[in-house]
N, C-alpha and C positions, 0 to 999 in steps of 0.2 A: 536723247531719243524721244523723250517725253515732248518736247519741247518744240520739235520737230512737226510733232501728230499733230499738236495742238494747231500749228500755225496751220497746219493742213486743212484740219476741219474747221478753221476760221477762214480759210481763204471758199472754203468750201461753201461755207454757211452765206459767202457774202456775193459767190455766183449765184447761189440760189435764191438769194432778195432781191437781185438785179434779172432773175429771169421773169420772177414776180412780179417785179413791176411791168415788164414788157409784156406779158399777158395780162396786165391787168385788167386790160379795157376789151378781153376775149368773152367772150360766151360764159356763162355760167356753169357749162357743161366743163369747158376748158380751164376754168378755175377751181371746178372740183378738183380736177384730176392732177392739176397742179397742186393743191391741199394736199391730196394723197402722196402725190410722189415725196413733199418738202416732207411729210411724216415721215416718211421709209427713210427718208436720207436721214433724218433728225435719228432716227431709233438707230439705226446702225452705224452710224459714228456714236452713239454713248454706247452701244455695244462693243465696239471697237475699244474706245476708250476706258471702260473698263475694266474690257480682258488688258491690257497695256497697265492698266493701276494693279489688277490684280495679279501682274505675274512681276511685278519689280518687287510687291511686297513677300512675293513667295521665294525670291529668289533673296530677299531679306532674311526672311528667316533660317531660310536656307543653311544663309551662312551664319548667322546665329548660331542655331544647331550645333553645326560643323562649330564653333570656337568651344560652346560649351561641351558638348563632348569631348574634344580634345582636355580640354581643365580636368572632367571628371576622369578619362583615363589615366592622363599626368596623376593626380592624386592616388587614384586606385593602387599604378603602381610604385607611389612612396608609401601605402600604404601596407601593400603584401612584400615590398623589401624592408621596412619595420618589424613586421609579424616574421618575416625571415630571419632575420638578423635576432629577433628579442626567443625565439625558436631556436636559434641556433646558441646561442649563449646560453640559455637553460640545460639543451644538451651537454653543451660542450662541460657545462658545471656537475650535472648529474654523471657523466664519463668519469670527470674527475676525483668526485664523491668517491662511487663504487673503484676505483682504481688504488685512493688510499684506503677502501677499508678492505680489499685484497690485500696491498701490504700488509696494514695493521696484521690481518690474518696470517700472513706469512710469515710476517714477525713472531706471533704466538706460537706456529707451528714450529718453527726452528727454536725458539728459547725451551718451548718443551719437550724437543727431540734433544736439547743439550742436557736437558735436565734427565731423563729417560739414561742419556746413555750416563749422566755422572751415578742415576743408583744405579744402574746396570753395574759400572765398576767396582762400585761399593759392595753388591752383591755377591761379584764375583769373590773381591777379596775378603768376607764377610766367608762365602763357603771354604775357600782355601784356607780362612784360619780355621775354620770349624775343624774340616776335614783332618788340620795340622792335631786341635786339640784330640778327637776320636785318638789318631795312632797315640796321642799323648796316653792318653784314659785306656786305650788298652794295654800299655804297656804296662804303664802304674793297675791294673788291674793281674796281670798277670803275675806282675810280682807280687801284691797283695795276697796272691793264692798260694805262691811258693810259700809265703810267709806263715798263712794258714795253715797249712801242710806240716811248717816244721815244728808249729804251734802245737798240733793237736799228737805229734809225735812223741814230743818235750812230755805235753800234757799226760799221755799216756803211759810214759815213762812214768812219771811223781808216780799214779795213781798207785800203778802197781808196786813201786816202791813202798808207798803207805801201808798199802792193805798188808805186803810180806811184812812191817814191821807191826801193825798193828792186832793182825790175824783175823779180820774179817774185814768185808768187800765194803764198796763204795758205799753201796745200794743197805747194806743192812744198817752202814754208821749211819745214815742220813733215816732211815725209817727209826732206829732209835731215837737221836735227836730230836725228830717230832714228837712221839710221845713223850717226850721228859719234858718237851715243852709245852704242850696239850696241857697235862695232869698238872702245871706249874698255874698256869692262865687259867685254869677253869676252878683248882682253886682259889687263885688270889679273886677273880671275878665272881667268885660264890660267897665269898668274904665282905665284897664290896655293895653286892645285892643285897645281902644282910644288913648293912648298916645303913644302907637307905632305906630297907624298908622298918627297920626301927628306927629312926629318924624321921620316916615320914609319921609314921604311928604317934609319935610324940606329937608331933607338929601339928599335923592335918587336921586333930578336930579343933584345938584353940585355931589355927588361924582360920575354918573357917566359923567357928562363933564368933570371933572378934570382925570378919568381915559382912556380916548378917548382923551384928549389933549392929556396929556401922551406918549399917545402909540402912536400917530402918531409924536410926535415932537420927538422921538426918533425912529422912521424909516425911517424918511424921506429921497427920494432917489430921484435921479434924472431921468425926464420921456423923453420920446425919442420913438418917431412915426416913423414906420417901413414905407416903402413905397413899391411899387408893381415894383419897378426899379434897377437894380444894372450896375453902369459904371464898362465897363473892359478897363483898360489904355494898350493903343499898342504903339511902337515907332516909328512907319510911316505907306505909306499906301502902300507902299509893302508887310507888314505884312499884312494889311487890305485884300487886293486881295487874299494872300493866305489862307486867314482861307473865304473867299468867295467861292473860287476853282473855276473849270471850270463847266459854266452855273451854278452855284450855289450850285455845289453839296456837297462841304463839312457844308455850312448851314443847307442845308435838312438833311445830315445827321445828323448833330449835335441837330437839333429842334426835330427829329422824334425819338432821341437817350435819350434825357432832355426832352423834353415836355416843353420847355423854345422858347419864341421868339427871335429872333437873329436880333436885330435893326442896319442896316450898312446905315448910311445917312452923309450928308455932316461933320458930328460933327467930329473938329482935334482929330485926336489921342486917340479917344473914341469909343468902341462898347456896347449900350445899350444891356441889357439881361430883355428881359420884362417877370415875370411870376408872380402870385400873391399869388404860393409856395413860402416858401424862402430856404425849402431843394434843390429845382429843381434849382433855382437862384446859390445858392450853391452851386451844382454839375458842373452845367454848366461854372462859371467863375472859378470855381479848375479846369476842366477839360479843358479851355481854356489857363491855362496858363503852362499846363504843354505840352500841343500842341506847343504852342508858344518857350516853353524854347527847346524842342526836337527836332523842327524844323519840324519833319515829318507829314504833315496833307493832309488825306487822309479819305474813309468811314471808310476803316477796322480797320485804327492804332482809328478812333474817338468812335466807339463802344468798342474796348480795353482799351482804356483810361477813357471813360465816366464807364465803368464797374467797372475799377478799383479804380476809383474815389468814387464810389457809396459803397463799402467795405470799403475803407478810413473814411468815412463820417462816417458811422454808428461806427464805432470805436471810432471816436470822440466823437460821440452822447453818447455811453457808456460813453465814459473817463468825462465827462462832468456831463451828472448824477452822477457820482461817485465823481467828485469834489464838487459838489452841495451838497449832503447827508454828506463829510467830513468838510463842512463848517458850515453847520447847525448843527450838533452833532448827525445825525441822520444816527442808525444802524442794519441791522437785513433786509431790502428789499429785498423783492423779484429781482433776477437780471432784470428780465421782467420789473417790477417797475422803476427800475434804467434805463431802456433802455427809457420806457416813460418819465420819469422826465429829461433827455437829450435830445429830440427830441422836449420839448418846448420850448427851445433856436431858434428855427427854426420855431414857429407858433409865433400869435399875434391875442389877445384880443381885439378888438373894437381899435385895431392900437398900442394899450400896448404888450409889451412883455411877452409872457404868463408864461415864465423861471423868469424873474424879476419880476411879477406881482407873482406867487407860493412864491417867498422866501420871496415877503414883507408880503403875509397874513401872511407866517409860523411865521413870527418875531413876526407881531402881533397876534397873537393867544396867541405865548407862552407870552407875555408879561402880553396879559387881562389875562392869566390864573392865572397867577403868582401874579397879585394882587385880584383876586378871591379865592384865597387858591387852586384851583387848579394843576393837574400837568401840565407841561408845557412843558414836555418832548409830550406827547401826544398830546395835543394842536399842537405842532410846524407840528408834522406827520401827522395830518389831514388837516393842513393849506396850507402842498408843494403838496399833493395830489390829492386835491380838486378838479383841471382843467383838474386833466390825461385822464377823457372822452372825452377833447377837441382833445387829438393828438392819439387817437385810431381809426383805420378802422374798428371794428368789431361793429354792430347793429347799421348803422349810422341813423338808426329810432328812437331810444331813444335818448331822452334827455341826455345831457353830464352830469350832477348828476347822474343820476341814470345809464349809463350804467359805471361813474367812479367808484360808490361803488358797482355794479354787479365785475369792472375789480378784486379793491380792497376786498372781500369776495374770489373770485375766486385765489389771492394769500396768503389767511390766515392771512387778517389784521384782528386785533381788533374788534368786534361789534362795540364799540362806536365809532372809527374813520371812520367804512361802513358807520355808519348812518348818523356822520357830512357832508362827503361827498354827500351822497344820498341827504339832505335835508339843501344845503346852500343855496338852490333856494324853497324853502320850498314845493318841488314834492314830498317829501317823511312825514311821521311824524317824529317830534324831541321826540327821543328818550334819549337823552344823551347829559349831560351839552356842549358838547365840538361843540355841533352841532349849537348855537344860538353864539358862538365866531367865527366860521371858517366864521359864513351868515354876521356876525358885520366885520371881517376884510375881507373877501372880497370886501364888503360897502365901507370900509374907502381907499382901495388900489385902488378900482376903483373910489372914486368921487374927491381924488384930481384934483385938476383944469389941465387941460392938458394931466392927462394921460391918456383917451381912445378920442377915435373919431369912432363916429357910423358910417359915412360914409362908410369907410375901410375895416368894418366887413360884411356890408348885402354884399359890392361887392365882397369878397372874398367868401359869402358864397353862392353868385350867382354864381360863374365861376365854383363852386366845384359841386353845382345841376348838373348844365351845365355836366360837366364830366360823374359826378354819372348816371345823366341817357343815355346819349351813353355808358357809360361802362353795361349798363343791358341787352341791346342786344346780339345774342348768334352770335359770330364769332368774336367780337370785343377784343382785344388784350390789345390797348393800347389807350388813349382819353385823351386832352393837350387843354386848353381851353389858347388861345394865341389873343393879339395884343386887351388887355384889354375884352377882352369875347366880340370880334367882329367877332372871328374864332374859328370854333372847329374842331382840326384836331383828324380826326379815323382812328386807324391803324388797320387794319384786318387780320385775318390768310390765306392767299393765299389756303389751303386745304380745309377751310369751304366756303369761300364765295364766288362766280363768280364775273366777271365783270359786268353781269345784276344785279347780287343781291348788289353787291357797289352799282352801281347807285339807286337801289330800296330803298336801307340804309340808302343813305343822305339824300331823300326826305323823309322819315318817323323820321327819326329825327328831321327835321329841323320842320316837322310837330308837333310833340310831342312837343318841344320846344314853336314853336307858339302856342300851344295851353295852357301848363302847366305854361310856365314860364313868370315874366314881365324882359324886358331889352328895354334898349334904343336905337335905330335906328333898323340896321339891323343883324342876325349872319348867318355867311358864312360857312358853312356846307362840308369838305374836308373829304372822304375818300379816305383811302392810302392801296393798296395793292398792294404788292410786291411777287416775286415768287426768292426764295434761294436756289439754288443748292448745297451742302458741301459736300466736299470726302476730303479724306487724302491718301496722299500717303507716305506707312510705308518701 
């Protein structure tokens, strides 16, 4: 058809060159027009011609179109009878699933309706025998009673039988019989009390002097009086002058830093430390001689040093308890405990050692215990603890028994070792065996010959009154009873108390003193206040 046009407008195209030339030789007007028309024919056969191209290619596509479409539908539907078929097989699986585990279940349900009705059977015959044994059991009961019956008839028969041949009733032979048997027992058992307790008589006091020799000829320790004085050796008196310092200042400091007297007198190569602490005594000659070895002595280095000295010390105090408790075999204190039981290496008993005077009761405790059948484990723990009231500050109104076994309850010791402690001085009642051993070995530890001296203790426990009450006043800091309780120096807090009100302090002290307490000669009443400025520059 293409092919057709074309010859068309070729034959077309070749009238209209051949009418061309036949006008050629026309008028100018007439070959215009002739121009024009050959244009119009020229544009509308390529009009023509290309609606003719443009419609074979649409009917190209056309059917393109059309084939591809058909592919994509063809596909489409291999694709949703896959998805149907892989759908349908899933189902048909999951039907199947659920289908055996219906079985399954109706399996279970019929094995346990078989099981259901076999106890059910069992039950059944389970009552049936029951019910068979009841008539059993009543019957055998019933004749049980007949039996009874002819029992108590029989019985009845003897009784009176007896009685006519005996001539009195049931009731009077059997109340006779007790008394002959009473007055029999109460003899022989009044017989038997007798010769225990003359048997005990005999016995009781040799064994227990033989168990109190014992115990002390196997603790025996050697005794040694503590004094109120401790020498510190120097190596001339240029060292002397300098731990004196300029107008005395590094003394003051160091007396008002320890609460220790600082004795500098003619004595070679000697400085007394007088205090009737032996912590403070303590402090003050370790803190003297680590002055001495430093070379530098001064206020400020002597408050750093006696500081640090005082940290030192209580370290020791622990480590020392702790040595003590792994000597004795004793384990499980309180560390608090442990801290007291190391701080009486530093106190003393009527001039005894209160640390060596704890380990000999403990020894003897566990000893008496141990030949009383006794544990001795427990004995020994009530024996090293016994004096912890002695080196505590807390209720210095109660007696040292009882605020020891207050200390002791307050760390979860034992009742019976609260109560030996409580009651070694017999403030408390003895509650518990362990409590009349710790009152006996404290007896035997303190009346060896030599080891207390009463003296020692009422003065020690004068300078401490002394203390205690300047320390009850409100502003008071610090109070150091020095130069044997012939001085008591008070240190005040510069923010609470004036210069009137020092002066007002010493005299009411020294008043209270005179009034409350006895001492010998006179005491010299020093308060100390001082005013400290501290900055730092960062």
């Amino acid at each position: 058809m293409l092919t057709a046009f074309f010859l068309d407008v070729c034959f077309l195209t070749q009238k209209a060159d051949i009418f061309c030339n036949t006008i050629y030789y026309m008028d100018i007007v007439s070959i215009l027009i002739g121009f024009i028309v050959g244009a119009v024919l020229a544009l509308a056969a390529s009009i023509i011609i290309r609606r003719y191209i443009l419609k074979g290619k649409r009917d190209e596509i056309l059917e393109k179109a059309e084939v591809e479409g058909e592919k994509i539908k063809n596909e489409r539907i291999l694709q949703a009878k896959e998805k149907y078929l892989s759908l349908k097989s899933e189902h048909e699986k999951m039907v199947n699933e659920k289908n055996a585990q219906l079985r399954d279940a109706e399996n279970r349900i019929h094995q346990k309706e078989n099981t259901l009705n076999q106890k059910l059977g069992e039950a059944d015959r389970k009552n049936k025998e029951v019910e068979s044994q009841k008539a059993t059991l009543t019957a055998q009961q019933e004749v049980l009673r007949q039996k009874e019956e002819e029992y108590e008839q029989l019985r009845g028969q003897v009784i009176r039988q007896i009685e006519a041949i005996a001539g009195m009733s049931a009731a009077e032979a059997k109340t006779q019989l007790v008394e002959s048997m009473k007055a029999e027992a109460r003899t022989e058992a009044q017989a038997y009390i007798n010769d225990c307790i003359d048997e005990a008589r005999l016995n009781a006091a040799k064994e227990a002097k033989r168990i109190v020799i014992n115990t002390i000829q196997r603790t025996a320790t050697e005794t040694a009086i503590e004094n109120a004085v401790t020498t510190f050796p120097i190596e001339n008196d240029e060292i002397k002058g300098r731990i004196i310092g300029r107008e005395g200042r590094n003394i003051r400091a160091l007396e008002a830093a320890t609460g220790v007297e600082i004795v500098v007198d003619d004595t070679p190569d000697a400085i007394l430390l007088s205090a009737f602490d032996p912590v403070r005594r303590e402090v003050a000659r370790l803190a003297l001689h680590q002055l001495v070895v430093d070379g530098r002595i001064h206020p400020a280095r002597i408050e750093e040093v006696v500081t640090k000295v005082q940290k030192q010390l209580e370290e020791e105090i622990l480590e020392t308890g702790k040595r003590t408790c792994i000597d004795l075999g004793i384990h499980g204190l309180s560390i608090e405990l442990v801290r007291l039981i190391g701080r009486m290496k530093y106190r003393s008993s009527y001039g005894q050692n209160l640390l060596q005077h704890s380990r000999e009761v403990a020894n003897i405790c566990a000893i008496l215990a141990s030949e009383l059948g006794l544990n001795p484990k427990i004995a020994k723990r009530a024996g090293l603890l016994h004096d912890i009231g002695k080196v505590s500050e807390d209720d210095p109104d109660l007696p040292h028994a009882l605020l020891g076994m207050k200390l002791a309850e307050q760390y979860k010791e034992k009742p019976e070792i609260c109560n030996a402690i409580g009651a070694h001085h017999e403030e408390t009642e003895m509650t518990s065996l362990y409590a009349p051993l710790v009152l006996v070995g404290d007896a035997i530890s303190g009346a060896r010959p030599g080891a207390r001296r009463e003296v020692i203790e009422s003065y020690i426990k004068r300078l401490r009154g002394m203390e205690n009450l300047a320390g009850s006043y409100p502003g008071v800091t610090k109070a150091y009873a020095i130069q044997a309780g012939r001085e008591l120096r008070v240190i005040v807090g510069a923010e609470e108390v004036s210069d009137h009100d020092a002066e007002v302090l010493s005299g009411q002290i020294a008043q209270k003193i005179q009034d409350e307490m006895t001492y010998p000669g006179q005491v010299k009443i020093t308060v100390i206040r001082e005013t400290r400025s501290v900055a730092y520059a960062k």
